[in-house]
Phi, psi and omega in degrees: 000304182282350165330281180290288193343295166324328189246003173285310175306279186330325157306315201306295190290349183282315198286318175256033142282311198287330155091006177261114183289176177186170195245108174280099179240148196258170198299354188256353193298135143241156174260067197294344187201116199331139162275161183267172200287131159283015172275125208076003195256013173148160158281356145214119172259131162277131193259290188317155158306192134280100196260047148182159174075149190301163177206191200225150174241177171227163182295340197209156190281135164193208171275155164189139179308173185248123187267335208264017200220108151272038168271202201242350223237164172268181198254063162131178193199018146339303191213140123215257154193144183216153184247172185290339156302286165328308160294321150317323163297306213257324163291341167317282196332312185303323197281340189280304191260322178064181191284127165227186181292143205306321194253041217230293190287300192244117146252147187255032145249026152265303182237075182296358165294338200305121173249188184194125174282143172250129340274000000 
């Protein structure tokens, strides 16, 4: 567990020395399908699916505030984009909060900025 925290944090900080958004993916992530353009569409996007547990769908593909959990936490932390602001959030926090399991940590009543691509 603090293991993957650790190297999600490490994304975090890569990302915002780089002044560059990026995409945090943990070993289990596949793609099925092209992304829609994410710029502008938050400062943390959840790309994944939820790989447990019921989730909620939406009628039409887009961007969307985060819908797929009725918990707070997202369903898995495989994939998301985060912009440098967004790494910046979420290392505050950390340092704040310290380590639990990353998809545990974003939430959005943590990061109430938090989205999600539908499907």
């Amino acid at each position: 567990m603090v293991a993957c925290f650790v190297s999600h944090f490490l994304v975090w900080r890569q990302i915002l020395l780089s002044a560059q958004p990026g995409i945090v993916l943990e070993h289990d992530a596949v793609f099925v399908a092209q992304l829609p353009l994410l710029e502008g569409k938050g400062d943390i996007v959840n790309l994944g699916k939820p790989s447990y547990g019921r989730f909620k769908r939406k009628w039409r593909k887009g961007v969307y505030p985060f819908f797929s959990k009725k918990s707070i936490h997202i369903g898995g932390s495989h994939a998301y984009c985060v912009t440098p602001s967004g790494a910046e959030a979420l290392m505050a926090s950390a340092r704040a909060v310290g380590a639990m399991p990353s998809d545990l940590f974003i939430s959005v009543e943590r990061f109430p900025m938090l989205t999600e691509v539908y499907p």
